[in-house]
N, C-alpha and C positions, 0 to 999 in steps of 0.2 A: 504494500500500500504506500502510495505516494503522501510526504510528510511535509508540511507548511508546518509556519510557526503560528501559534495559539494564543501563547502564552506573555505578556510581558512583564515584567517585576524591575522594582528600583534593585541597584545592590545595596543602597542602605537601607532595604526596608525590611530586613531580615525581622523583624517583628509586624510586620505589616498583617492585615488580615487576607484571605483571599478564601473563594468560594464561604465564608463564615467560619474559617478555620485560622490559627494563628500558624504562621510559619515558623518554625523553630528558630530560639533567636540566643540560644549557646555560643560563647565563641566558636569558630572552628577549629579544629587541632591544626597547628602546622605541617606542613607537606614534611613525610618521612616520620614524624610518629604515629603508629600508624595501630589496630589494632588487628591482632589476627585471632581469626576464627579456628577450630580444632580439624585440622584434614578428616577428611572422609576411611572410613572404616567401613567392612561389610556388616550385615546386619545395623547400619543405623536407620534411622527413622530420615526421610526424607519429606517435606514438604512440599506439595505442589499446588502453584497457587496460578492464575490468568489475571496479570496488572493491567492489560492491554487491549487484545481484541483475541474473539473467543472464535476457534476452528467451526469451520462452518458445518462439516458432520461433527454431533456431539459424539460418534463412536472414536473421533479423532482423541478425545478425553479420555476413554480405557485405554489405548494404543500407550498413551503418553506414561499413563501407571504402570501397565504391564513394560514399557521400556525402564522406570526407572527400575524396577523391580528387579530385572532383568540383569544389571548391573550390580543388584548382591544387595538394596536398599531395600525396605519396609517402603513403600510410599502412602501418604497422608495426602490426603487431596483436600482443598481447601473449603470450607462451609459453601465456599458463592461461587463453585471451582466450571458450574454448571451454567451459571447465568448466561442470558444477555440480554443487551439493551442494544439493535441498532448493530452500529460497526463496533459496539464493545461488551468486556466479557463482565456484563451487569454496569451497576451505576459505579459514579467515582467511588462512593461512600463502600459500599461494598465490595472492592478492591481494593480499596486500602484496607479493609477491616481485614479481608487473609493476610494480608503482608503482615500487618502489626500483630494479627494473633501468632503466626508462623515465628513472629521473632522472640512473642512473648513466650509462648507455650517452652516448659524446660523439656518436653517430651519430643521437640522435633531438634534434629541435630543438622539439618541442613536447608537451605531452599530453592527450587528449580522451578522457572516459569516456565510454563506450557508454551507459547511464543510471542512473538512481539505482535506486530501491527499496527494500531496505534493505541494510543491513550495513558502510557505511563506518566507524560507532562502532566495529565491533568489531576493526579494523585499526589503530586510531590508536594504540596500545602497540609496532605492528610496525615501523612507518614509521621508513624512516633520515631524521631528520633531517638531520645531521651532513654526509649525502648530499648533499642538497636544496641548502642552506646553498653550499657547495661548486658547485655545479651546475643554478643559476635556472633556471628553463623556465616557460612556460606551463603552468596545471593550466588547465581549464577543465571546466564541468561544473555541478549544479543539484540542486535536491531533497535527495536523502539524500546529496548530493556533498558540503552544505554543511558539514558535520563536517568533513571533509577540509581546502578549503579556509581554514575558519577556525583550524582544529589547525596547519593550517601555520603561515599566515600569523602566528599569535602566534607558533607558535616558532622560525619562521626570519628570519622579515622578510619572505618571500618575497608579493611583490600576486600573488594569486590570480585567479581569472577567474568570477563566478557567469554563466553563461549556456548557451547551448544544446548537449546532448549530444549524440553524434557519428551516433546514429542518426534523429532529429528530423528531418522536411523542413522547411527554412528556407522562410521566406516571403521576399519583400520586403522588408519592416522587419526583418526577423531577421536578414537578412544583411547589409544597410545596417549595423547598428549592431556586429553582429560584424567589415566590414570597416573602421569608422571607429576603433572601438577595436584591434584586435588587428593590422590589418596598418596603417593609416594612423597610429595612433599620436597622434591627434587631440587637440589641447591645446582646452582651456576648452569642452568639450563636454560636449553635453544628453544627461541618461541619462535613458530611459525617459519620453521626449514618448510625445504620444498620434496612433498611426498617422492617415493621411490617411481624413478621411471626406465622403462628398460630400452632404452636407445638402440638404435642400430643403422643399417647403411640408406641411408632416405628417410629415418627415423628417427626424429628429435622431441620433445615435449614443446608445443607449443603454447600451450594455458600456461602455464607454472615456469615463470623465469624472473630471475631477482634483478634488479634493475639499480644503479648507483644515481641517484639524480645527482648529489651534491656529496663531494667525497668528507670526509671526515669521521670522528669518532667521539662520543659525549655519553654522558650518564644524566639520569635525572627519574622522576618517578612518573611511571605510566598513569597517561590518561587516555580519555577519549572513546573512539568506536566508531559509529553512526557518522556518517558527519552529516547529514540531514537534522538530526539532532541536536548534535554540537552547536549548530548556527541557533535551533531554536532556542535552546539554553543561554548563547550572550545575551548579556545584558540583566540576567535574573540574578534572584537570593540563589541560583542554583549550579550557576555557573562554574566548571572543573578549576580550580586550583593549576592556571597554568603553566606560570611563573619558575622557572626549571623545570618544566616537563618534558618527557618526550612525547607526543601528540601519535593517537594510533587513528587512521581515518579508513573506512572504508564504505563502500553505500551497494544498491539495488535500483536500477530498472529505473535509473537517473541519465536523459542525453549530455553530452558533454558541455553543451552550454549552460546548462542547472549546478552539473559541476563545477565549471568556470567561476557561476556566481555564487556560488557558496563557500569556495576558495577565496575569492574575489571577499566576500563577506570577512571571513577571519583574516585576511589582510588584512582589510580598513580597520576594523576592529583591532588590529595591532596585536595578534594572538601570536604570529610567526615571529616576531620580533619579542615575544615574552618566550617563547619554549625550546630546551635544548635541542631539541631533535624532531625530525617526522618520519614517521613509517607510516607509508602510503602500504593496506593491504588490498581486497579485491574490490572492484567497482564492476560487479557483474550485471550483464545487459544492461551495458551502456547505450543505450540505442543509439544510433548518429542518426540525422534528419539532416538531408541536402539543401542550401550546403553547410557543412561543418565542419569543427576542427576536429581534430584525433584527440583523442586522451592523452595521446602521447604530447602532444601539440600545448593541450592545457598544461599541462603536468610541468611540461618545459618554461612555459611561460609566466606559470605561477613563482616554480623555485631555483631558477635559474640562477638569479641573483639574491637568493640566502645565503648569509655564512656560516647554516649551520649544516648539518647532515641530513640525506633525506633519501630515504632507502621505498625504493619499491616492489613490491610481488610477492611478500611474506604471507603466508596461506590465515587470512585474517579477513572473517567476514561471510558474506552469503555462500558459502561453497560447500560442497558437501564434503572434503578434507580438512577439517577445522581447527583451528590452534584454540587454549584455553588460556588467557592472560589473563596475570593479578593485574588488575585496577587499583592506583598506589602505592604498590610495591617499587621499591628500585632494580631499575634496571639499567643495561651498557648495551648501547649502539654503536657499532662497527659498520660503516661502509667498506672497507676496502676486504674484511673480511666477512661481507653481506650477513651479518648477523644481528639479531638481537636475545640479549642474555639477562639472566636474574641477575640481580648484581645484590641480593637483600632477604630477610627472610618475607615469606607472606601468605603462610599459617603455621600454627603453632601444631606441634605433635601430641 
């Protein structure tokens, strides 16, 4: 689903009211103290909640249990897991109320959204922080999730999870890198290498090739996702902490000139100019409409003149080979050695 912004907020209005709810108005933690959640174990209780928009067959909602299940988890589906309202899954009120019970409840040990779509923007007024804060878990989740996680992540501390939602079939690499991060807990690991291909004479991987826009190498702590998203979030109480980031962008079934100006947006906004680094991951079905520029074209023209790093085609985003990154966690960008690595913890054992 194609994502507009909705939403606008002052950044000093962090106690402001919206929809009749207060926005949480805690200082934020500073970037790198950070709070981690307990990895993933078999037999835990898993949470599943829809912050978003709700699959259009409700059989898509057992699919998504019996997956998590599937993975060695208990799953808990959430009180409102069934609703909808519209292009969303129940009203705001009632999508926030899974999130917040999912974090309250000591009986759930972790939480997976069923998928994105849209509507997580319009929940982030509802969210108990205070909750959260009090009671780390895993969030994991993608697309229009990314709101979510990064609204957290600024205002609890809490490392978030962008990666694959609860109704997704895991591939091989999808679930390699969901178990090296979330249950193994894997120090000084590669996020978002490029799946195994088997080459040969006429034979190369076309999809999947890492790209150097801007050579260099930087640390700084992961943000980002969506950039659809991203753009809607400048300018709120909600907006990522980007100041030493490395910025992660990827989108969906956006032509290259949506992407130009959304690009185009977190320039003026001076986003590229505050974050150490970008990794550009997948922008799948990018449609072109005649005439148009290439992605390649945009890509060039956005970061051509940064000084900082800016790495392309790391397997991050709508793709069915999915990579799982901690949201706030530190981590080390390499261009010259097409890499990006943890550089930090971002859950606890």
């Amino acid at each position: 689903m194609q994502r507009r912004t909705f939403l606008t907020y002052s950044l000093s209005a962090l106690a402001a009211t919206t929809y009749g709810q207060s926005v949480y108005s805690a200082q934020p933690p500073p970037p790198g103290r950070n709070l981690l959640a307990k990895k993933l174990q078999p037999g835990m209780t898993v949470g599943v909640i829809a912050p978003s928009s709700a699959p259009f067959e409700r059989s898509e909602v057992r699919i998504a249990l019996d997956i998590v299940e599937s993975l060695g988890f208990k799953a808990q589906p959430g009180k409102n897991l069934y609703k909808r309202r519209g292009y969303l899954a129940g009203t705001d009120e009632q999508r926030a109320a899974d999130l917040n019970a999912m974090f309250a409840d000591p009986n759930i040990d972790a939480i997976f959204c069923l998928q994105g779509g849209y509507g997580a923007l319009r929940i982030l007024p509802l969210i108990d922080y205070a909750a959260i804060t009090a009671n780390p878990k895993i969030l994991l989740g993608y697309s229009d999730v990314t709101a979510l996680l990064n609204a957290i992540q600024k205002l609890t501390g809490l490392v978030t999870f962008h990666g694959p939602i609860a109704r997704q079939t895991f591939t091989d690499y999808t679930y390699s890198a969901f178990r090296s991060v979330l249950m193994e807990n894997t120090a000084d690991l590669e996020l978002g290498s490029l799946p195994p291909f088997e080459a040969g004479p006429g034979r190369v991987d076309r999809d999947n090739r890492l790209q150097t826009l801007v050579a260099g190498s930087t640390s700084g702590h992961l943000v980002g996702g969506n950039l659809s998203l991203l753009v809607a979030m400048l300018g709120t109480a909600f907006e990522p902490v980007f100041d030493g980031a490395i910025l992660i962008l990827e989108d969906v079934d956006e032509a290259p000139y949506r992407i130009d100006r959304m690009l185009t947006h977190l320039h003026l906004a001076g986003v590229f100019q505050r974050v150490n680094g970008v990794v550009l991951g997948k922008f799948t079905n990018a449609h072109t409409e005649n005439p148009s520029l290439s992605l390649e074209e945009v890509f060039a023209e956005r970061f051509h003149t940064l000084s900082i790093p800016v790495l392309r085609g790391l397997m991050i985003g709508h793709v069915s080979d999915q990579a799982t990154l901690p949201i706030g966690a530190q981590a080390h960008l390499d261009t010259s050695k097409l890499t990006l690595r943890t550089a930090g913890a971002y859950l606890a054992d």
